[in-house]
PDB file of N, CA, C and O in Angstrom:
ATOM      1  N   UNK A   1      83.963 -40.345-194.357  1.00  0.00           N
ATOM      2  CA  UNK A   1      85.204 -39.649-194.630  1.00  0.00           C
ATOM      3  C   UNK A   1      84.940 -38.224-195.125  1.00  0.00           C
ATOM      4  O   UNK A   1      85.663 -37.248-194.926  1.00  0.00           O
ATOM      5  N   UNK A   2      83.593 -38.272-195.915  1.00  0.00           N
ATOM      6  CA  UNK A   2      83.308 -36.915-196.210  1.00  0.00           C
ATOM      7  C   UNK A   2      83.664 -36.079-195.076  1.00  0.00           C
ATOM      8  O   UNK A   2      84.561 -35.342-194.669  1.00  0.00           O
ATOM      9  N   UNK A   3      82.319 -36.637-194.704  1.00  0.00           N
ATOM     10  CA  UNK A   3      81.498 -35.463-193.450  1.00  0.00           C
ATOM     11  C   UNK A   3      82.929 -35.430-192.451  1.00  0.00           C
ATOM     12  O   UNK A   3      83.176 -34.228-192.354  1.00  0.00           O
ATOM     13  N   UNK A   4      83.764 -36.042-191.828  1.00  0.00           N
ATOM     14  CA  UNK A   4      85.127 -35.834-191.293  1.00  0.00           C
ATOM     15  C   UNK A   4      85.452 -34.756-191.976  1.00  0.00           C
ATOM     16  O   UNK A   4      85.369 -33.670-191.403  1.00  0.00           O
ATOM     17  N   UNK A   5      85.955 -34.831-193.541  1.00  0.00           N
ATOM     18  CA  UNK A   5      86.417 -33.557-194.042  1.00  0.00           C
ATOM     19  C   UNK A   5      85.925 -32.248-193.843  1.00  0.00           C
ATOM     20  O   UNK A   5      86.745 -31.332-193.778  1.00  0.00           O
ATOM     21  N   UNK A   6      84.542 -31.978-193.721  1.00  0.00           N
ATOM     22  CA  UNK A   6      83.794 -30.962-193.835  1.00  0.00           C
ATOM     23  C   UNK A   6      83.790 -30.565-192.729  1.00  0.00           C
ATOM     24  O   UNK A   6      83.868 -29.341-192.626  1.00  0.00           O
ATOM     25  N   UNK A   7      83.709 -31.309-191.544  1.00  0.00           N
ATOM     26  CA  UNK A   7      83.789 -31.102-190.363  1.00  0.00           C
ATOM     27  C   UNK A   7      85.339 -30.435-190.045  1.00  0.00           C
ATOM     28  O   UNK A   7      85.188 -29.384-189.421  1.00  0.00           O
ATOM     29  N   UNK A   8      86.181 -30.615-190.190  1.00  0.00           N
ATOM     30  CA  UNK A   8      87.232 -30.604-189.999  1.00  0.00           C
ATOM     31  C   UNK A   8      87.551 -28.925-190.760  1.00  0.00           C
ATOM     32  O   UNK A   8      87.935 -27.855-190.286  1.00  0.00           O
ATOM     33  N   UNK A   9      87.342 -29.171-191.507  1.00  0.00           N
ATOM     34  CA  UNK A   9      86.935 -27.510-192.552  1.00  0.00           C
ATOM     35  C   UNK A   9      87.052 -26.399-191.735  1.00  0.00           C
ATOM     36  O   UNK A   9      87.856 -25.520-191.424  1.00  0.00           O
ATOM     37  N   UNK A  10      85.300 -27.011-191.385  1.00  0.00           N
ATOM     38  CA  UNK A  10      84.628 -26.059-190.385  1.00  0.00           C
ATOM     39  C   UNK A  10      85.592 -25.956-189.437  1.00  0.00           C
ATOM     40  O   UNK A  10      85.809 -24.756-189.271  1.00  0.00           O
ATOM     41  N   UNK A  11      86.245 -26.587-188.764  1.00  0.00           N
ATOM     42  CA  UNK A  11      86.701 -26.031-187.606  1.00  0.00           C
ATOM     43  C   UNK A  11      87.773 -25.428-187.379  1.00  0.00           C
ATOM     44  O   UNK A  11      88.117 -24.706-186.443  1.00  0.00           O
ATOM     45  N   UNK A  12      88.501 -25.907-188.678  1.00  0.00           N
ATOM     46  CA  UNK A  12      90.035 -25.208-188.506  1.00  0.00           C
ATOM     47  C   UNK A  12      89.728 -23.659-189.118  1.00  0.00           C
ATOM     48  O   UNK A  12      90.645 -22.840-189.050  1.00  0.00           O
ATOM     49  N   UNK A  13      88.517 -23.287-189.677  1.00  0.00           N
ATOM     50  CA  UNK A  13      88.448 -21.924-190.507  1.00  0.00           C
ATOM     51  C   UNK A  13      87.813 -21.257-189.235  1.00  0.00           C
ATOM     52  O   UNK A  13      88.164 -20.104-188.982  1.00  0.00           O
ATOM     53  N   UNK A  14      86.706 -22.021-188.228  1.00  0.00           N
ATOM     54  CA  UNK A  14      86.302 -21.165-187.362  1.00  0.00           C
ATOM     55  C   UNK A  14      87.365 -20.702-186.510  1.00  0.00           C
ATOM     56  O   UNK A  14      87.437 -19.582-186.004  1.00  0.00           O
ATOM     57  N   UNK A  15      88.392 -21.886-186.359  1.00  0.00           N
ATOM     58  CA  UNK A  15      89.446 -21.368-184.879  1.00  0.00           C
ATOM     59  C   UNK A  15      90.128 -19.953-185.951  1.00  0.00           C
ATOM     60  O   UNK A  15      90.097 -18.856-185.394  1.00  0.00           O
ATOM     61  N   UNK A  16      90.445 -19.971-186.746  1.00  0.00           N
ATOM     62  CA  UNK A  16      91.428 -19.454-187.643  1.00  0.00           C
ATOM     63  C   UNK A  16      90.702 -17.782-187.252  1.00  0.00           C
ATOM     64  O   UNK A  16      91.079 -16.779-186.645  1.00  0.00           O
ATOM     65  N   UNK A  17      89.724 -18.127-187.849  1.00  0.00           N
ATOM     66  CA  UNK A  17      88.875 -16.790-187.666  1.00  0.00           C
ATOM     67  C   UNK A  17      88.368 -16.008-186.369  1.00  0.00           C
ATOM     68  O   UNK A  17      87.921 -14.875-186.190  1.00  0.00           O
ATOM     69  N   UNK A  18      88.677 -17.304-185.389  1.00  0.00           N
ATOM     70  CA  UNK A  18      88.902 -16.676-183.855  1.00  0.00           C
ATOM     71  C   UNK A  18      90.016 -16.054-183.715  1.00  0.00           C
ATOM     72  O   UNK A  18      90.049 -14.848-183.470  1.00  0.00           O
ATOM     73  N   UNK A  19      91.244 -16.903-183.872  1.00  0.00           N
ATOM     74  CA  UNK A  19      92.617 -15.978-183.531  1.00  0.00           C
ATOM     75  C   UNK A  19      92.832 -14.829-184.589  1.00  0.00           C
ATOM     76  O   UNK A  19      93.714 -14.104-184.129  1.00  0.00           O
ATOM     77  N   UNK A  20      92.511 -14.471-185.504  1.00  0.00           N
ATOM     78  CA  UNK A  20      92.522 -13.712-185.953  1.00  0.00           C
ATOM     79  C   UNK A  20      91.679 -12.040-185.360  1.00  0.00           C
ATOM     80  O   UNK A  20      92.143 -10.903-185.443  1.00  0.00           O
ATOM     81  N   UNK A  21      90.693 -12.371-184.938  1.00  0.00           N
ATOM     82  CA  UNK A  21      89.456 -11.669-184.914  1.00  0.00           C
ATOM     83  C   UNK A  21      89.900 -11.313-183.408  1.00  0.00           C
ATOM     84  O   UNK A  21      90.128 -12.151-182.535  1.00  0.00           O
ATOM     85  N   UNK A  22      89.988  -9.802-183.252  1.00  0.00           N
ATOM     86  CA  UNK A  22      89.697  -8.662-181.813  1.00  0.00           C
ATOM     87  C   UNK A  22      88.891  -9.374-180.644  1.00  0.00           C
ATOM     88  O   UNK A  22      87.723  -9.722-180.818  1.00  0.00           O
ATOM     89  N   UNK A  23      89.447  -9.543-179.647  1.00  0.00           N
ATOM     90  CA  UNK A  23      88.364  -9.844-178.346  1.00  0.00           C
ATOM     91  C   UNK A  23      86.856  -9.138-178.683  1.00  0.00           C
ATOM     92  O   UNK A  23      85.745  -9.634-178.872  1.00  0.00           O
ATOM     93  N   UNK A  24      87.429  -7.532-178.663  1.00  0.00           N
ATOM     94  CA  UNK A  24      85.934  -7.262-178.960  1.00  0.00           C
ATOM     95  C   UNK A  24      85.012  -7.275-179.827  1.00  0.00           C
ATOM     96  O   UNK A  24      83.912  -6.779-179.580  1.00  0.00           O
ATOM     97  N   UNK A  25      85.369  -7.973-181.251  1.00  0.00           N
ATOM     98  CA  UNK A  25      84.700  -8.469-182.265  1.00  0.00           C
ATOM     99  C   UNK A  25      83.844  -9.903-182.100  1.00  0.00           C
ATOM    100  O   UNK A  25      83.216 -10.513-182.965  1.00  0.00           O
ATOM    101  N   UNK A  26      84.054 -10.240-180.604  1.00  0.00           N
ATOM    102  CA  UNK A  26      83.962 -11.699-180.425  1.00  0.00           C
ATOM    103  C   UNK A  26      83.100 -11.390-179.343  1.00  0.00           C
ATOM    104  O   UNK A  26      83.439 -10.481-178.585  1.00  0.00           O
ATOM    105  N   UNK A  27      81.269 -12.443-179.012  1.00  0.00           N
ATOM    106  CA  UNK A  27      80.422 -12.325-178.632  1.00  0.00           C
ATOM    107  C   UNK A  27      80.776 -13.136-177.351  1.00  0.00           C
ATOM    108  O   UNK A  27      80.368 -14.276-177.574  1.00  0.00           O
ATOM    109  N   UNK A  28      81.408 -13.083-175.969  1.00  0.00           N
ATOM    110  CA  UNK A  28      81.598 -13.920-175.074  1.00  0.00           C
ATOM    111  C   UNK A  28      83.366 -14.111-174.971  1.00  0.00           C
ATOM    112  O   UNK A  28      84.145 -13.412-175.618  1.00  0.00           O
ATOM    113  N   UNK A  29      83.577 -14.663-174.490  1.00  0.00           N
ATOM    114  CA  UNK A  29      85.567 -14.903-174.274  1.00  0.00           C
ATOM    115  C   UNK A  29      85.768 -15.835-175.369  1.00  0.00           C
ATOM    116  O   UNK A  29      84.966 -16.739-175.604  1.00  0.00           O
ATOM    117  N   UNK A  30      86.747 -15.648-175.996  1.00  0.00           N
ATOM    118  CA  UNK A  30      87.421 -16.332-176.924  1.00  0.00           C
ATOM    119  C   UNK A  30      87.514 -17.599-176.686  1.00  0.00           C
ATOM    120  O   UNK A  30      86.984 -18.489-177.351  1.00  0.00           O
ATOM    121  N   UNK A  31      88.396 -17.767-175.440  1.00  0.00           N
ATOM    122  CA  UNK A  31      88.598 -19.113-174.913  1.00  0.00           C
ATOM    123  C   UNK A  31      87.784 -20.427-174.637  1.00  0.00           C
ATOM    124  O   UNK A  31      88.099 -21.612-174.534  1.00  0.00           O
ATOM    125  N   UNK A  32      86.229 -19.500-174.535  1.00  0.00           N
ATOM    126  CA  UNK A  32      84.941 -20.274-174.708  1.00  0.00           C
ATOM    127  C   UNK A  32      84.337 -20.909-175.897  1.00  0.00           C
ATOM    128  O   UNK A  32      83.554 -21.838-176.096  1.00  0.00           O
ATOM    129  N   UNK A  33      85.065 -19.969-176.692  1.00  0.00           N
ATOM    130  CA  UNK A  33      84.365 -20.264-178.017  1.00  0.00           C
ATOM    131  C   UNK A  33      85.358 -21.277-179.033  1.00  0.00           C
ATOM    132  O   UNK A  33      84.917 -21.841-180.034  1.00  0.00           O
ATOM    133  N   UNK A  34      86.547 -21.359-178.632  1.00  0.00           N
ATOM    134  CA  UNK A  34      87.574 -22.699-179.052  1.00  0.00           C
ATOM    135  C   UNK A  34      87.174 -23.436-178.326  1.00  0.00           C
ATOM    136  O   UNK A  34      87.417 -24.485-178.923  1.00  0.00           O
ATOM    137  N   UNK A  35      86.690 -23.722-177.382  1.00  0.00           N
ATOM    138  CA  UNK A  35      86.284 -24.921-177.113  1.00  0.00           C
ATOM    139  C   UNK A  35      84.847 -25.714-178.167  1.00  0.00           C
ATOM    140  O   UNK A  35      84.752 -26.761-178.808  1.00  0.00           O
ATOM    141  N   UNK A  36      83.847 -24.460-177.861  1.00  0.00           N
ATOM    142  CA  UNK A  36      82.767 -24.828-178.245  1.00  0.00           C
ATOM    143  C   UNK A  36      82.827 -24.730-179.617  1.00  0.00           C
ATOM    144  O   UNK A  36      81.690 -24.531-180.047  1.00  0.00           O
ATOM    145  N   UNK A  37      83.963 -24.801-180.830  1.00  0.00           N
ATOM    146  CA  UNK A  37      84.473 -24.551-181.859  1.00  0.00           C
ATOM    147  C   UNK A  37      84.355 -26.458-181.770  1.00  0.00           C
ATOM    148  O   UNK A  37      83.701 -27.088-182.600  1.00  0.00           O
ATOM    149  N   UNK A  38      84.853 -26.897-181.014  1.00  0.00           N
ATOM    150  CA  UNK A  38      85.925 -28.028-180.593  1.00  0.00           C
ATOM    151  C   UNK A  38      84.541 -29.015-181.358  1.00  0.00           C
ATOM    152  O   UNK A  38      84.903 -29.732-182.291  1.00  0.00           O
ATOM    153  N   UNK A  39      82.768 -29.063-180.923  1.00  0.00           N
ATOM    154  CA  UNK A  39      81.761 -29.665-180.750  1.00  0.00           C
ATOM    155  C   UNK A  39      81.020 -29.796-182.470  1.00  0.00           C
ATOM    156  O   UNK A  39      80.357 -29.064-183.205  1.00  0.00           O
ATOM    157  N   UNK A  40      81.457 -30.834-182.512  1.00  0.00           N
ATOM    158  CA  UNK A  40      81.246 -31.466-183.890  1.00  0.00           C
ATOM    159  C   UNK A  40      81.110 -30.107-184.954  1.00  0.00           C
ATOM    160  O   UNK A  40      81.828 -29.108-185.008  1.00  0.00           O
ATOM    161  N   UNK A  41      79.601 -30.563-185.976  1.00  0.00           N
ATOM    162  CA  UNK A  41      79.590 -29.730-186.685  1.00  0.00           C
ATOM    163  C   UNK A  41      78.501 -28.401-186.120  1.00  0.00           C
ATOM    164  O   UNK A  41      78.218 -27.386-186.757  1.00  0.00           O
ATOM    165  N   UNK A  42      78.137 -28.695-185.066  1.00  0.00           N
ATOM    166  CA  UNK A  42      77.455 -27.631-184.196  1.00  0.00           C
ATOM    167  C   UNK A  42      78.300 -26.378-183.804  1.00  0.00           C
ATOM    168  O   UNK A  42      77.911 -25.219-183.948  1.00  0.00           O
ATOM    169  N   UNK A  43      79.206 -26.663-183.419  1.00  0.00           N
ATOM    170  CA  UNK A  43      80.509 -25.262-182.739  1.00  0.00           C
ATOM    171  C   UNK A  43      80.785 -24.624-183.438  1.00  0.00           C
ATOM    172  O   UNK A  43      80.725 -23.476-182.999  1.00  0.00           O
ATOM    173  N   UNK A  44      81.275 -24.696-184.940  1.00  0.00           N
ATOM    174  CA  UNK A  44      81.666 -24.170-185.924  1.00  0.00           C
ATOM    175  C   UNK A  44      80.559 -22.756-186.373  1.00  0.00           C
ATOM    176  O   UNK A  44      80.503 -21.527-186.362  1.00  0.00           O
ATOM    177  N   UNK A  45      79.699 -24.132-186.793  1.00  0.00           N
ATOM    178  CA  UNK A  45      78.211 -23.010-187.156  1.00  0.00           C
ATOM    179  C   UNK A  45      77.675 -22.142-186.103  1.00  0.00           C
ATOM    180  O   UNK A  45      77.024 -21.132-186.371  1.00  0.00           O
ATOM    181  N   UNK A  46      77.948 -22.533-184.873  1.00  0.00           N
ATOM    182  CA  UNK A  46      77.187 -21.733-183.336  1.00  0.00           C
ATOM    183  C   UNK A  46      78.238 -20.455-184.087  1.00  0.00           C
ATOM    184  O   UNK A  46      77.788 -19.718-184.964  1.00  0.00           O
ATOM    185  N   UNK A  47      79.176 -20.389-183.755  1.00  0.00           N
ATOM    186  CA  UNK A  47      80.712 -19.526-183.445  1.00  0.00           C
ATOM    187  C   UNK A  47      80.412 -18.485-185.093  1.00  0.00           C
ATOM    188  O   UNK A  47      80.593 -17.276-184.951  1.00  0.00           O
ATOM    189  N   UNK A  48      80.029 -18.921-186.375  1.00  0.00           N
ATOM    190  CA  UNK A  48      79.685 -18.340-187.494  1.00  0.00           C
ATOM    191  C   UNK A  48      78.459 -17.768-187.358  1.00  0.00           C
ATOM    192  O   UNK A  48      78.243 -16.612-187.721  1.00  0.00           O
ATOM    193  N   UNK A  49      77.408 -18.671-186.730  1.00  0.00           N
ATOM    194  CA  UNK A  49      76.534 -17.655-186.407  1.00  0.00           C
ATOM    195  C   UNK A  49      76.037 -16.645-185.241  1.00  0.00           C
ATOM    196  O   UNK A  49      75.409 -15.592-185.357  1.00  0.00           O
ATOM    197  N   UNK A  50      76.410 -17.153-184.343  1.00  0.00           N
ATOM    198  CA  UNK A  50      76.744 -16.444-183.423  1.00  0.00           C
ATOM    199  C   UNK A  50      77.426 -15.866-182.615  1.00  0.00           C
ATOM    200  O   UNK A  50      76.895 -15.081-181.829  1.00  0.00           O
ATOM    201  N   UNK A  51      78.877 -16.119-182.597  1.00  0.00           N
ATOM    202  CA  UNK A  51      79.939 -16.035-182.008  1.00  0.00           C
ATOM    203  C   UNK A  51      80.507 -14.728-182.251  1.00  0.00           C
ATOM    204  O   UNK A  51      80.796 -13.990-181.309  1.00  0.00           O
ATOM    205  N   UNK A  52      80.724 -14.327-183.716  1.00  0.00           N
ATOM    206  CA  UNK A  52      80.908 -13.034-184.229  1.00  0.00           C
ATOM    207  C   UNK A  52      80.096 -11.918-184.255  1.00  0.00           C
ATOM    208  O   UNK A  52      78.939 -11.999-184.668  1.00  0.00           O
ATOM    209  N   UNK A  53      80.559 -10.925-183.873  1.00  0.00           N
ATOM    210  CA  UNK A  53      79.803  -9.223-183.638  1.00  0.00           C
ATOM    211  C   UNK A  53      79.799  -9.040-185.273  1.00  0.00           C
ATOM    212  O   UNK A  53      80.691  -9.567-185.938  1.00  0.00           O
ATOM    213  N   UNK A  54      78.822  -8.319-185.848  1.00  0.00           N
ATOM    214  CA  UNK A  54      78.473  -7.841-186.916  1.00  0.00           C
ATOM    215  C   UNK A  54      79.443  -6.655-186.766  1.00  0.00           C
ATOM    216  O   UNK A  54      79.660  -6.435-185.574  1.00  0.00           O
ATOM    217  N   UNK A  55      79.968  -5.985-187.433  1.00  0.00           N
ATOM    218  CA  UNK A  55      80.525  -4.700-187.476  1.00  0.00           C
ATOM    219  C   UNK A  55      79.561  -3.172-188.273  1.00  0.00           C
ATOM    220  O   UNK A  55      80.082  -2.056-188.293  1.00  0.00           O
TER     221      UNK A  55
END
């Protein structure tokens, strides 16, 4: 039930931080990256660590 929670965390803050965040702040199409947001606790962290352009 934890790890559900945490998981779940993660993903609603990564999508959050997708729709929020400029196409061009974003490493690849958006639309790719809600999905791969979607993939357990892997998508979240991919999309935090890699998904986002440094500014």
């Amino acid at each position: 039930m934890v790890l559900a929670s945490i998981q779940l965390s993660l993903a609603v803050s990564a999508w959050a931080d997708l729709a929020a965040r400029p196409a061009s702040q974003v490493n690849g199409r958006k639309g790719m990256w809600a999905v791969i947001i979607a993939v357990n606790f892997i998508g979240p962290i991919a999309y935090f660590l890699i998904g986002r352009r440094r500014s």
